[in-house]
VEXKEDO-456471 format. One record per residue: y, x, z of N, C-alpha, C, O in turn; residue in three letters; residue number from 1. Coordinates in steps of 0.001 Angstrom, whole numbers. Example, Ala and Ser with C-alpha at 12.3 -4.5 7.8 and 13.67 -1.06 7.14 Angstrom:
[[-5690 13190 7800] [-4500 12300 7800] [-3300 13200 7800] [-3319 14236 8465] ALA 1] [[-2250 12850 7080] [-1060 13670 7140] [30 12900 7870] [1138 13409 8039] SER 2] 
END
This chain:
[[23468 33343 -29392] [22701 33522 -28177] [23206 32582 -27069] [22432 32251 -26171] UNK 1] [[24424 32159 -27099] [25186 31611 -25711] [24393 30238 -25695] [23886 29618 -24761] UNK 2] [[24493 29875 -27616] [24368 28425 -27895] [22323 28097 -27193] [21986 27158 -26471] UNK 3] [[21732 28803 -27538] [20413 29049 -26824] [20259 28683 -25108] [19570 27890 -24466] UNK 4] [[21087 29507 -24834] [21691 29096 -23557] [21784 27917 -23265] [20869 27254 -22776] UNK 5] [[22562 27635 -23449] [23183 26268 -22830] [22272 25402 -23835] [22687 24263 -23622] UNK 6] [[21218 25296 -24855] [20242 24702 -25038] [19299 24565 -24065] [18931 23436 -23742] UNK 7] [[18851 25539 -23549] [17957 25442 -22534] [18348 25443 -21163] [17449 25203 -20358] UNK 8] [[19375 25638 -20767] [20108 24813 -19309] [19797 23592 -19954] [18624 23219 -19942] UNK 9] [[20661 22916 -20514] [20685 21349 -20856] [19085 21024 -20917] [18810 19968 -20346] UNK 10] [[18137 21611 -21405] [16704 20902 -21680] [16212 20899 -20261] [15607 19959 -19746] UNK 11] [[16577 22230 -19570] [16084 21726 -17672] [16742 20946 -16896] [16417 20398 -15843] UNK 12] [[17801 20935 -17563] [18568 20087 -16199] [17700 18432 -16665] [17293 17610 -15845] UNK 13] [[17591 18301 -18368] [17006 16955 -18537] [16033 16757 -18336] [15778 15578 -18091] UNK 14] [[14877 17766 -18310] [13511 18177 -17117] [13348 17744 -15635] [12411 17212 -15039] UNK 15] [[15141 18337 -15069] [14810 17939 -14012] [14945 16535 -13516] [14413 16065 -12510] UNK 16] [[15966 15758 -14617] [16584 14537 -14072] [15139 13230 -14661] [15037 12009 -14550] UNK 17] [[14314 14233 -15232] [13595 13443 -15578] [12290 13210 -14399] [11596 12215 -14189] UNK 18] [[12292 14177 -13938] [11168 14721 -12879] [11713 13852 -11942] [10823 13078 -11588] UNK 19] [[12937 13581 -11282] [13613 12917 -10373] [13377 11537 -10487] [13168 10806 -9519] UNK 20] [[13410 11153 -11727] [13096 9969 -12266] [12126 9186 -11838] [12095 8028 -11421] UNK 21] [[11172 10186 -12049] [9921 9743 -12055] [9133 9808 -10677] [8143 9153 -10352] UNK 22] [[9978 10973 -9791] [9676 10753 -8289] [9813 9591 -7876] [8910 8948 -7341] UNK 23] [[11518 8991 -8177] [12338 7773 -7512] [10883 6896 -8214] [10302 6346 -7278] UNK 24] [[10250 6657 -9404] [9774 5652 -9580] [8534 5547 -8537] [8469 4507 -7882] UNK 25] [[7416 6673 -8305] [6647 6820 -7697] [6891 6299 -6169] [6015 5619 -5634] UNK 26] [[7734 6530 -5681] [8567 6479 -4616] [8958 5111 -4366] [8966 4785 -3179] UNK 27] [[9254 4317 -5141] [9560 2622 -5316] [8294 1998 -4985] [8180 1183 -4069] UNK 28] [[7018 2514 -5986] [5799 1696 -6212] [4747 2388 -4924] [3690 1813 -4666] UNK 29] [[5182 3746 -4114] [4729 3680 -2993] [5070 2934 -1412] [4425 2750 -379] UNK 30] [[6369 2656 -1860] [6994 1798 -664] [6692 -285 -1012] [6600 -1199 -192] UNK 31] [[6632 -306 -2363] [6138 -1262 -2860] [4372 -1856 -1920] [4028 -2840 -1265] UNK 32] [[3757 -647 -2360] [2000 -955 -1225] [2733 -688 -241] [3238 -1809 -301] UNK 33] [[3435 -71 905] [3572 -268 2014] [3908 -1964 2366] [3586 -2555 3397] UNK 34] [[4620 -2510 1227] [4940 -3675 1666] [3934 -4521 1534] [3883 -5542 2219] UNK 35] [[3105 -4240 733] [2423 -5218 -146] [714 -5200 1250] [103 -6168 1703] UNK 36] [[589 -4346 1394] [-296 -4000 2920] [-238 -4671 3635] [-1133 -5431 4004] UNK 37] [[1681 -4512 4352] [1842 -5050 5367] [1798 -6959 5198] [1554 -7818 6046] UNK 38] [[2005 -7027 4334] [1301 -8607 4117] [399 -8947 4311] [376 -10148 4582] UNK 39] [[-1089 -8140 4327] [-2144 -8635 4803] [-2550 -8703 6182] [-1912 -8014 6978] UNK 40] [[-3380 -9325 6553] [-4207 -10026 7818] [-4060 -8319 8724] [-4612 -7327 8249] UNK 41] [[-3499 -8276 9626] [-3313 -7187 10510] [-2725 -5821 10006] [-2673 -4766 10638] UNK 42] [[-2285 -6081 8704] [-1725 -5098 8191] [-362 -4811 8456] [236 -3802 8083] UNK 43] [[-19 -5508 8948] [1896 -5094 9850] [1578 -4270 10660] [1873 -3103 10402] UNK 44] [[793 -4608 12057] [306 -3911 12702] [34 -2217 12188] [579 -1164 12518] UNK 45] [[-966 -2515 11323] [-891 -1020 11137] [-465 -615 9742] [-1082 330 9251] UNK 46] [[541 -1211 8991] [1551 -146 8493] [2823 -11 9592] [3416 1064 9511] UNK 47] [[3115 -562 10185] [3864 -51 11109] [3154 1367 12367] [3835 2276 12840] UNK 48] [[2127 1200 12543] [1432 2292 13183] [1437 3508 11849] [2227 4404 12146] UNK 49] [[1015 3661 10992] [1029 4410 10140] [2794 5014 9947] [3080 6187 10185] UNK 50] [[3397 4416 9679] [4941 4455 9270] [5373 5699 10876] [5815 6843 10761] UNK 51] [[5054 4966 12219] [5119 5744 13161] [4516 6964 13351] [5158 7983 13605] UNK 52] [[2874 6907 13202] [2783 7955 13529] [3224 9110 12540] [3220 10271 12949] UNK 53] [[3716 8723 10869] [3954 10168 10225] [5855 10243 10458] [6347 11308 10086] UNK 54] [[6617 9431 10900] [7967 9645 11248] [8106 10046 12481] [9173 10650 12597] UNK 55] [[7572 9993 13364] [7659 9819 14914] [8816 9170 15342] [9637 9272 16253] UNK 56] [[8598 8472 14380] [9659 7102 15472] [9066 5835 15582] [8475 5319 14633] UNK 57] [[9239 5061 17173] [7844 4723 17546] [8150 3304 16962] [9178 3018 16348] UNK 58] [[7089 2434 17246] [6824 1008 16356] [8403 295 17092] [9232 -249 16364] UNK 59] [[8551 393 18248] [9828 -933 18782] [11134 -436 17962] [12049 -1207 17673] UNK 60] [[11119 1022 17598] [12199 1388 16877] [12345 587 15627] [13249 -161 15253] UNK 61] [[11033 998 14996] [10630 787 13622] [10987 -1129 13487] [11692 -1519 12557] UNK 62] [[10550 -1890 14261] [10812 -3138 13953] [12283 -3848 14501] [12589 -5007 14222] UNK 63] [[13214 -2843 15413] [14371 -2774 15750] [15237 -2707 14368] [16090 -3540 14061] UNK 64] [[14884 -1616 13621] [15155 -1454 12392] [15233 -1901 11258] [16203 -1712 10524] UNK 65] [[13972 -2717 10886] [13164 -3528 10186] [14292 -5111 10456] [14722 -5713 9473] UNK 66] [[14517 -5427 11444] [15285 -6495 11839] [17126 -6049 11493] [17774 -6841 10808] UNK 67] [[17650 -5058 11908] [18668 -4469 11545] [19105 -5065 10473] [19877 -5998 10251] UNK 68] [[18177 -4028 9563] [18639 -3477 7986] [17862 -4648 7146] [18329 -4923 6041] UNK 69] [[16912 -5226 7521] [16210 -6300 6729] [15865 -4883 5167] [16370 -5325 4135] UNK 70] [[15497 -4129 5042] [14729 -3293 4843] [13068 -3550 5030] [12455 -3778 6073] UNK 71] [[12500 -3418 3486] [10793 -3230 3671] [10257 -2341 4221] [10946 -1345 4443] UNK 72] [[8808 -2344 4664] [8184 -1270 5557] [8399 -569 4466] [9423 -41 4900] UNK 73] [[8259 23 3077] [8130 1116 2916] [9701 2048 2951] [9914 3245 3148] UNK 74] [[10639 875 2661] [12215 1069 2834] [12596 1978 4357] [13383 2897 4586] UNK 75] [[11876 1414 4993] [11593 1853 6229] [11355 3371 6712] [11971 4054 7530] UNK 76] [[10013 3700 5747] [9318 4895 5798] [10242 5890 4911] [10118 7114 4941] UNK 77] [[11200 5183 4105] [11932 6320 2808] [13578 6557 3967] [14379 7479 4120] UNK 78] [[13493 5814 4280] [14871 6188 5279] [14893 6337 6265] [15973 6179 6834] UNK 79] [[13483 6804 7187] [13490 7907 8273] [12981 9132 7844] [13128 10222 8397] UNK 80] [[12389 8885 6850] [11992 10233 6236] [12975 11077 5573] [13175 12263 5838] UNK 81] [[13648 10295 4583] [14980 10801 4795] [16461 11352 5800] [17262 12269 5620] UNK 82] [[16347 10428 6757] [17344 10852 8006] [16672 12144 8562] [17421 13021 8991] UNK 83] [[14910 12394 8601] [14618 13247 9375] [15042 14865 8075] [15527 15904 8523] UNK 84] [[14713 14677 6543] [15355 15521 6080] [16581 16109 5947] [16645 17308 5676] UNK 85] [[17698 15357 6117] [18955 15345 5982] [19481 15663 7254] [20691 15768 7456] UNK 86] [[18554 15831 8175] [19619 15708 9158] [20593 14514 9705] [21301 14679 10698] UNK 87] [[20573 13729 9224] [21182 12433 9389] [20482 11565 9750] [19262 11634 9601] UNK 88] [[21346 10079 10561] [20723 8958 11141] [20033 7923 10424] [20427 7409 9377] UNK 89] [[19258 7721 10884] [18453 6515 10145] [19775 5310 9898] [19777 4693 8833] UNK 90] [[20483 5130 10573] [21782 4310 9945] [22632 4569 9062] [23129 3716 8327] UNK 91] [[22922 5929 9038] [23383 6737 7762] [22802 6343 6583] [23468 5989 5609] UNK 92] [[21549 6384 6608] [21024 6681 5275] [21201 5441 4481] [21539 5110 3345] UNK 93] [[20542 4526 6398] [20395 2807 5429] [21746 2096 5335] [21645 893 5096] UNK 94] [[22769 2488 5445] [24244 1952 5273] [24422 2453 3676] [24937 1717 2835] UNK 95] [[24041 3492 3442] [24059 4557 2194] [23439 3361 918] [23920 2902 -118] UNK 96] [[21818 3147 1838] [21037 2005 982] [21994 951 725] [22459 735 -394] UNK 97] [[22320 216 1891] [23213 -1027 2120] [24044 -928 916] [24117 -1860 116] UNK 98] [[24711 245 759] [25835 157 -100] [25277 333 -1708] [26053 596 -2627] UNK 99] [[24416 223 -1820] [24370 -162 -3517] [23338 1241 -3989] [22582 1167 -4957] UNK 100] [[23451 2353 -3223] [22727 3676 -3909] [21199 3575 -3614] [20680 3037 -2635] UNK 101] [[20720 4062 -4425] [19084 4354 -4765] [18291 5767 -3535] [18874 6696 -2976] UNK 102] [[17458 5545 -3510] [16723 6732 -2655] [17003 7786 -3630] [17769 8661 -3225] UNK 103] [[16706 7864 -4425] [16990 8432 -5424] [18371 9314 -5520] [18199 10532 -5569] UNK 104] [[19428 8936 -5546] [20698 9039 -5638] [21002 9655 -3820] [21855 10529 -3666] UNK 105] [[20327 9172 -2730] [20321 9522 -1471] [19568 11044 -1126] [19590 11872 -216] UNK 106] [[18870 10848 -2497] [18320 12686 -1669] [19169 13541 -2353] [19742 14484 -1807] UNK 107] [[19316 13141 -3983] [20263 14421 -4203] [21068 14587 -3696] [21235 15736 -3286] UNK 108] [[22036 13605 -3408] [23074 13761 -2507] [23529 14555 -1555] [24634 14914 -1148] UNK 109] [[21846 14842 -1159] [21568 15477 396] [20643 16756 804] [20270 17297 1845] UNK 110] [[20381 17054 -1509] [20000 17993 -1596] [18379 18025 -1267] [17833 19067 -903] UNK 111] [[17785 16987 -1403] [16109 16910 -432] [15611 16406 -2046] [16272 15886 -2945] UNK 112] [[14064 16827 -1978] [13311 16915 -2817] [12545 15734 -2485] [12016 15669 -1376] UNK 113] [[12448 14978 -3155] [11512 13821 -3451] [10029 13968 -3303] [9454 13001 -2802] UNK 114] [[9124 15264 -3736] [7929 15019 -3939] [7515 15398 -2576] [6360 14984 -2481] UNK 115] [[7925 16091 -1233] [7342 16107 31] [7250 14931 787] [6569 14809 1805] UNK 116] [[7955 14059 265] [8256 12828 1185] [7866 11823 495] [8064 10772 1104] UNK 117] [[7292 11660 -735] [6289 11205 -1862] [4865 11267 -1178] [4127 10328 -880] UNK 118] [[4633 12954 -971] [3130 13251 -560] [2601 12337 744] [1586 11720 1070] UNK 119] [[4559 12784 1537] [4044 12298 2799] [3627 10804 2798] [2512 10505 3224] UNK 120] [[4700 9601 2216] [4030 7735 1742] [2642 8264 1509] [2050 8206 2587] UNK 121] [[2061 8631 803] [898 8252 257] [-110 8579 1317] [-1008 7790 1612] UNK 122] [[64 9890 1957] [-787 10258 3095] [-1322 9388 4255] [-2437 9323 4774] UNK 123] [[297 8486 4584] [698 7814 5485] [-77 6739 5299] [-838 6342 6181] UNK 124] [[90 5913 3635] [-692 4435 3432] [-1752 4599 2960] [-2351 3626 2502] UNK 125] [[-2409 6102 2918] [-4062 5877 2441] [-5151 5273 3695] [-6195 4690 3403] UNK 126] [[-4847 5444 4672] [-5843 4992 6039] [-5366 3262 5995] [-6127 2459 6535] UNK 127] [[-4220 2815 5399] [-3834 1540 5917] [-4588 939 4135] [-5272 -78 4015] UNK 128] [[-4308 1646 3269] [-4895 795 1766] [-6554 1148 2205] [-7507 375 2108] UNK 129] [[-6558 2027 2519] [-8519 1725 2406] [-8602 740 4211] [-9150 -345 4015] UNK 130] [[-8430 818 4861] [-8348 -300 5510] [-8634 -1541 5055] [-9680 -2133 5323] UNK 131] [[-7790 -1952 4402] [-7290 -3071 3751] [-8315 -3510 2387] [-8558 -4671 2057] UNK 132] [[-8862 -2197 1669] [-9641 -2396 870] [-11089 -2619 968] [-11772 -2936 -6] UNK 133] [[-11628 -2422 2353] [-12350 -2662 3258] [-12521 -3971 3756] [-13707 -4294 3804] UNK 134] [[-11798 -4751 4105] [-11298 -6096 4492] [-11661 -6871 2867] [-12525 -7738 2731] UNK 135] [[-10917 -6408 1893] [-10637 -7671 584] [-12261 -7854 179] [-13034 -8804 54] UNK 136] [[-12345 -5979 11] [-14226 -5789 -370] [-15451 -6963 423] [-16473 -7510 11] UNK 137] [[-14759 -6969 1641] [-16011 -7822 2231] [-15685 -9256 2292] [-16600 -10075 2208] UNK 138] [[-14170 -9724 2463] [-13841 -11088 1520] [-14446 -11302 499] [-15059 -12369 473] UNK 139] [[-14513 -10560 -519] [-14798 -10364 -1798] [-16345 -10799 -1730] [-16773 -11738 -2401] UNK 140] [[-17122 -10061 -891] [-18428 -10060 -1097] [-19176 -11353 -288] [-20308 -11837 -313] UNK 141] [[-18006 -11624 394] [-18580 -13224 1362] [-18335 -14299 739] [-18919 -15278 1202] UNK 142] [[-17403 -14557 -528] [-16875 -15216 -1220] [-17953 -15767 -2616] [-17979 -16791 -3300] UNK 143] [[-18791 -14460 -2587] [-19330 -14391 -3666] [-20677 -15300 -3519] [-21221 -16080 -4300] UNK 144] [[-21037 -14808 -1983] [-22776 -15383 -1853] [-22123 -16606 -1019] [-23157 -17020 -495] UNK 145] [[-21240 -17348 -607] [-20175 -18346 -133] [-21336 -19578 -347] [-21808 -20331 505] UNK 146] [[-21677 -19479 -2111] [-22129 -20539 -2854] [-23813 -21001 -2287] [-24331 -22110 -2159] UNK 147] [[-24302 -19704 -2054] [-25985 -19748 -2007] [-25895 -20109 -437] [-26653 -19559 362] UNK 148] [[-25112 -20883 -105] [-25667 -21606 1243] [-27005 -22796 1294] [-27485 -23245 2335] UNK 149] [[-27353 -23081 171] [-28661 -24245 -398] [-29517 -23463 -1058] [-29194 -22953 -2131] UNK 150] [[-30606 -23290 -549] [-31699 -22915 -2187] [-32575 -23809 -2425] [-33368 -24234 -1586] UNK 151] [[-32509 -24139 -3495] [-32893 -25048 -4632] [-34779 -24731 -4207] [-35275 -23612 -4073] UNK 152] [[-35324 -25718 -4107] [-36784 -25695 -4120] [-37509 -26827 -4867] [-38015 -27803 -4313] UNK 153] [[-37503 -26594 -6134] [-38564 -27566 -7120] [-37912 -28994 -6840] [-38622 -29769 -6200] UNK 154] [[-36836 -29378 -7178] [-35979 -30405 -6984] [-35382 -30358 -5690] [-34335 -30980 -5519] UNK 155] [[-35848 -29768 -4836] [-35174 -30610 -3483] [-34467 -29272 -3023] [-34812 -28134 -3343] UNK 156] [[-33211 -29699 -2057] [-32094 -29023 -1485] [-32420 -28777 206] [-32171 -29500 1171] UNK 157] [[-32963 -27679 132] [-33528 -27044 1239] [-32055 -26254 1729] [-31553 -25406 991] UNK 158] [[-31383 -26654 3143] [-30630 -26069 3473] [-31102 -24775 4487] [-32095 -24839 5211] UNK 159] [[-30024 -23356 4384] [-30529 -22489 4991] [-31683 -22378 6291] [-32565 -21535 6457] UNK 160] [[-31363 -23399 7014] [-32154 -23703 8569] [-33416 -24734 8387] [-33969 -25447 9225] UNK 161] [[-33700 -24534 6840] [-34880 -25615 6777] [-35759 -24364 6765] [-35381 -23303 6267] UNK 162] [[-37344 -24604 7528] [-38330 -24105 7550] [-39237 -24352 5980] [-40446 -24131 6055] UNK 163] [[-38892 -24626 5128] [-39459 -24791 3921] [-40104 -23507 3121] [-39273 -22607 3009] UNK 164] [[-40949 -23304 2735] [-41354 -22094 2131] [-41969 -22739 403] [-42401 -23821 6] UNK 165] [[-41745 -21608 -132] [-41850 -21855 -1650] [-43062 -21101 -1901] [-42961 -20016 -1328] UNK 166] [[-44071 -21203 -2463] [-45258 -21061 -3312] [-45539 -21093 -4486] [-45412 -22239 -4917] UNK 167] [[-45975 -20149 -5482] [-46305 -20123 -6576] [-47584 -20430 -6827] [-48331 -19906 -6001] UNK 168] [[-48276 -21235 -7845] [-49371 -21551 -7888] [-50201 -20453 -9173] [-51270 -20713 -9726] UNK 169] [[-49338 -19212 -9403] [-49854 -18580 -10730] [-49282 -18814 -11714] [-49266 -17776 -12376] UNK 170] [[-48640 -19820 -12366] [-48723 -20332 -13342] [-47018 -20178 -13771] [-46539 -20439 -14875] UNK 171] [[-46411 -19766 -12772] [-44685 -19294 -12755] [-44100 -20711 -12566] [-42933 -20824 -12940] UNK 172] [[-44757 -21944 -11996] [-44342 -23044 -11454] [-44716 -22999 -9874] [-45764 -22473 -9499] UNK 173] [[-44014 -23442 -9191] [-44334 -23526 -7827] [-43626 -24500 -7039] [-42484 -24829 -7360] UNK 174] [[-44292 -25063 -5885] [-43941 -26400 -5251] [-43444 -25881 -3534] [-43752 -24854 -2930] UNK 175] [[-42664 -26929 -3143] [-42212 -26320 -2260] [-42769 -26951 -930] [-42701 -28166 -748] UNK 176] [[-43173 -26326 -255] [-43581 -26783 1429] [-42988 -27312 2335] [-41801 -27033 2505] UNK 177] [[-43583 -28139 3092] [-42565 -29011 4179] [-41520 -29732 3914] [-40642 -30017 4727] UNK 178] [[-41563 -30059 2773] [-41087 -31373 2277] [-41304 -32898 2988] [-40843 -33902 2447] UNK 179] 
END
């Protein structure tokens, strides 16, 4: 019976270190789009507004910081979110970073659960990724009709501002006007 035991301690604790695992990874590839955001065309701007308004620590901090620790925006968002769990300073944590340990390795440490501060990244960079996906979408879609700046009229290259009109004669051939 004991041996049962300590079978199934050992299978949760490897449950849990696995669950942890897989937070820290989630947790990497959400601070990953924070960075990857803030690369785009006004997207500093507001992942840093985003980063503020769910930490409440305000943007001059945030890029005070950002300059400091040379830390990514989402590095950013995992170690005030952390200082605000822990009880500890945002320098604490990122000296902690500095020194070689993982977010990962920083919450157990400190006893804090990964998936509230998981929920919270994602909450934080969904207004700044659809933003942003908003922006590429209509790049995307200006890029596309970019080409149809000429339409083709029965040999000749009628540019948009030509008054030219096209006519069908019936016959699914048609000649073009004001030529």
């Amino acid at each position: 019976m004991k041996a049962i035991r300590l079978t199934l301690v050992a299978l949760l604790s490897l449950s849990a270190a696995v669950a942890r695992a897989n937070d820290v990874v989630i947790l990497e590839r959400t601070a990953s789009d924070f960075d990857a955001q803030a690369a785009t065309p006004n997207g500093r701007e507001q992942v840093l507004s985003a980063i503020s308004r769910d930490t409440n620590v305000p943007i001059t901090t945030l890029e005070a910081q950002r300059q400091q620790t040379r830390l990514g925006y989402g590095g950013l968002f995992i170690a005030n979110s952390l200082a605000s769990a822990t009880g500890k300073t945002f320098d604490e944590i990122a000296a902690l970073k500095a020194s070689g340990h993982g977010w990962g390795w920083i919450a157990k440490q400190n006893n804090v659960k990964l998936g509230p501060i998981i929920s919270s990244a994602r909450h934080a960079n969904k207004p700044v990724k659809s933003k942003t996906a908003k922006v590429k979408k209509a790049k995307k879609n200006h890029n596309a009709f970019a080409h149809v700046d000429r339409v083709k009229t029965h040999g000749h290259d009628k540019g948009p501002q030509s008054n030219a009109s096209f006519h069908s004669n019936g016959n699914g051939k048609g000649h073009g006007k004001g030529h």
